[in-house]
N, C-alpha and C positions, 0 to 999 in steps of 0.2 A: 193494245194494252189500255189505253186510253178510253176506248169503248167500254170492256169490260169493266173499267173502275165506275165510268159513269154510271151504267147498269147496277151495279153494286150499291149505290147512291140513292136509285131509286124505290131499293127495298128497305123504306128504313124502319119497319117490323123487325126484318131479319136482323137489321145491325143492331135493335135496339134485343131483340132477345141473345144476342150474342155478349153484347153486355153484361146482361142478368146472367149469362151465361159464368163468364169472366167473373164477375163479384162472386159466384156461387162459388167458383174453385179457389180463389185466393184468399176467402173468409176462412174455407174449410183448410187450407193449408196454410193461413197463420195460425190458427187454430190449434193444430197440430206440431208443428214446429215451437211454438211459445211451450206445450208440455211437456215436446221430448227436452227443449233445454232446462224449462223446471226441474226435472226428473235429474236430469243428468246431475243439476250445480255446476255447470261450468257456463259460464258466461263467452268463451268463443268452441268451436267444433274444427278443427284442422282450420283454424286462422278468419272461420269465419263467425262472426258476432249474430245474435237473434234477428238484429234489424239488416244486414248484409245476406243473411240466406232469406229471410221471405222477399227479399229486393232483387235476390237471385232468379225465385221462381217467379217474378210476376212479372220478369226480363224474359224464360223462358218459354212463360207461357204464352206472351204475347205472341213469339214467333210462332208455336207449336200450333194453336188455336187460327193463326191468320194462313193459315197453308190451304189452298184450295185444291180440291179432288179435284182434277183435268182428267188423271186417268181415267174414271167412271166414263166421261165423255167421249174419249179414244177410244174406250172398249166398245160403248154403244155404239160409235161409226164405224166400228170394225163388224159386228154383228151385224146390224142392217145395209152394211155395202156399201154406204153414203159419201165412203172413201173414195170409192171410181169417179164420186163426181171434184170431191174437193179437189183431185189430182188435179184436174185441167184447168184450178184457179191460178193465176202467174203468183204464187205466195210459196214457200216451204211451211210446208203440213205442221211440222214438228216444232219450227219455231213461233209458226202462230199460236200453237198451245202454249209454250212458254210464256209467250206475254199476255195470252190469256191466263196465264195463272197468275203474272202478277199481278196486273189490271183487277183482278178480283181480291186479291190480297193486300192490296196496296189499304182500302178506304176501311178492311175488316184489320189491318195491325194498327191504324191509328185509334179507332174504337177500341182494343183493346187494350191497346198501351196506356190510353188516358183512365181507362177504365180499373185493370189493376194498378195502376201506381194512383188512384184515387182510394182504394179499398186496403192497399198498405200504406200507405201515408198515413191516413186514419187512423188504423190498427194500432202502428209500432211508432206512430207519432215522432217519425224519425225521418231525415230525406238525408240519403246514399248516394253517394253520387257528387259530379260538378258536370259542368255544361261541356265540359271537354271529354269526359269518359261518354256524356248522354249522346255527344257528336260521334265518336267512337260507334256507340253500340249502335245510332242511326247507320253509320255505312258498311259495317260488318253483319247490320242483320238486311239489308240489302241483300247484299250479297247469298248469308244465308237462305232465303228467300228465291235467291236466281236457283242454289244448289237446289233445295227442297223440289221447284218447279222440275226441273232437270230428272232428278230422280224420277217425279211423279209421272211421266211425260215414258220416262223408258218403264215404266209398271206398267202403262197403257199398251205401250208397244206389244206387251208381254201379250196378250187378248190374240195377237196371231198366233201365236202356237197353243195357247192354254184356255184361253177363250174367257174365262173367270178371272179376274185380275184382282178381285179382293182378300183370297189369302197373300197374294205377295204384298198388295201393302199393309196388313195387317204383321207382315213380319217385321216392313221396314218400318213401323211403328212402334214398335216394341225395343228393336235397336235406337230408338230416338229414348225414348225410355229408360233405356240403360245406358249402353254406352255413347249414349249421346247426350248424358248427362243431363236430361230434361230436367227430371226430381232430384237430385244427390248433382251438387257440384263432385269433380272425377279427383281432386283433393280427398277427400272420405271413401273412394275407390279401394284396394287392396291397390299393392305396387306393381305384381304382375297383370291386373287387368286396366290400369291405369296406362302403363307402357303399349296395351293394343290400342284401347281405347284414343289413344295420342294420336294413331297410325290412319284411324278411320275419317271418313268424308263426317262422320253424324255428332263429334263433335264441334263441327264449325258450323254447325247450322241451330246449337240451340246453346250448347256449356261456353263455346269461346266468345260470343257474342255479351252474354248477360256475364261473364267473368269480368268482361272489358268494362264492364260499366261497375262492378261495385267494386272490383280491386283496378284501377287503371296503372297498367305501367305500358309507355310506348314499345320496349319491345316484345311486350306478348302480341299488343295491336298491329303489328308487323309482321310478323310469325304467323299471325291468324290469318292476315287478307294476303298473304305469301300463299298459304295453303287453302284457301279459297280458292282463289286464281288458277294454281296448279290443277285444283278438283273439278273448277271451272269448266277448265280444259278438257281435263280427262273424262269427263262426263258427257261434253260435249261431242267431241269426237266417238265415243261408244253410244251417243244417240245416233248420229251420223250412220254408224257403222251397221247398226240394229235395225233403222229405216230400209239401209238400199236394201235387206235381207227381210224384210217384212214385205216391202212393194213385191216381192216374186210371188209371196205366197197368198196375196190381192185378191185374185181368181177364187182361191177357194173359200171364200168368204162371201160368193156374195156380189163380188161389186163388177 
């Protein structure tokens, strides 16, 4: 993990267009959130105020933006065979990508996090938040962060049977999107998709996080790294379980 951050560190092109990157999408979604409240006349939207929803998304998008593609990597060593040799390093395969994913995501969520709450601070000339929800949203988007890698890590796995792994994370994309609450806090949801929404891993990895930081109440922040944990788990073990069934199918790949 530690490697990869350093590595990260020393493309600082990339972190610095990931920046411009960042200010590009938080301009254009204050932007757009300042007119849908204009339009509306209501000064809050289901509890939350103009300056608490652009604080929302530059919460979300911090994480959403700092997630590094491993899969791509998985799938490439599963294509070229490069697998049979990893096997015989004394490491687990599957958790060295983990921490290569965060290792790489670690040095791109502080550039981003500095980066939109510079470009909404400016904007709505407003700071949301106290050092105790920003403590908050630091170790639940951790967390987040372990989940994303986790997920990303069993998309790669996927390359043994499907060999192309870009439509599945293009779908789990799309569920961060929606009911993962990336753009729309799950408060402005319908009630029955709010109730699945609750149920799934994709909002603790982008809605419970930036929630915890612009509305803090400790038992949400309990509730959230309770069902991290559990998801923790349960993700882990289903990479566990998809590894020893992938290494059979080794041979025909190649390695």
């Amino acid at each position: 993990m530690l490697t990869a951050a350093r590595q990260q560190w020393v493309y600082r092109a990339e972190l610095g267009m990931r920046a411009v990157q960042t200010a590009l999408f938080m301009s254009i979604f204050v932007a757009l959130w300042s007119t849908a409240f204009g339009l509306s006349g209501q000064a809050e939207l289901e509890g939350f105020s103009l300056a608490e929803m652009v604080w929302y998304l530059a919460m979300t998008e911090t994480i959403a933006l700092s997630s590094a593609r491993v899969f791509i990597e998985i799938s490439e060593d599963v294509k070229a065979g490069n697998l049979a040799y990893t096997l015989a390093r004394p490491l687990s395969y599957t958790w060295y990508q983990v921490a290569n994913s965060l290792g790489n995501s670690a040095p791109r969520f502080v550039i981003n996090l500095l980066t939109a709450a510079a470009v909404v601070g400016l904007s709505s000339r407003q700071i949301v938040g106290s050092p105790t929800s920003l403590l908050a949203f630091l170790g639940l988007a951790t967390s987040a962060l372990l989940l994303d890698a986790l997920i990303a890590v069993l998309i790669g796995l996927l390359a043994f049977w499907i060999e192309e792994v870009l439509p599945a994370f293009w779908i789990y994309q799309k569920l961060l999107f929606t009911v993962g609450g990336l753009f729309l806090p799950l408060e402005l949801f319908p009630d029955w998709l709010r109730r699945i929404a609750q149920w799934l891993p994709f909002q603790f990895i982008t809605y419970a996080p930036a929630r915890a930081f612009v509305a803090f109440e400790p038992d949400f922040v309990l509730r959230t790294a309770g069902g991290q944990l559990a998801y923790i788990a349960v993700l882990g073990g289903l990479m566990a379980l998809v590894w020893s069934r992938a290494q059979r199918r080794l041979v025909v790949h190649g390695g």
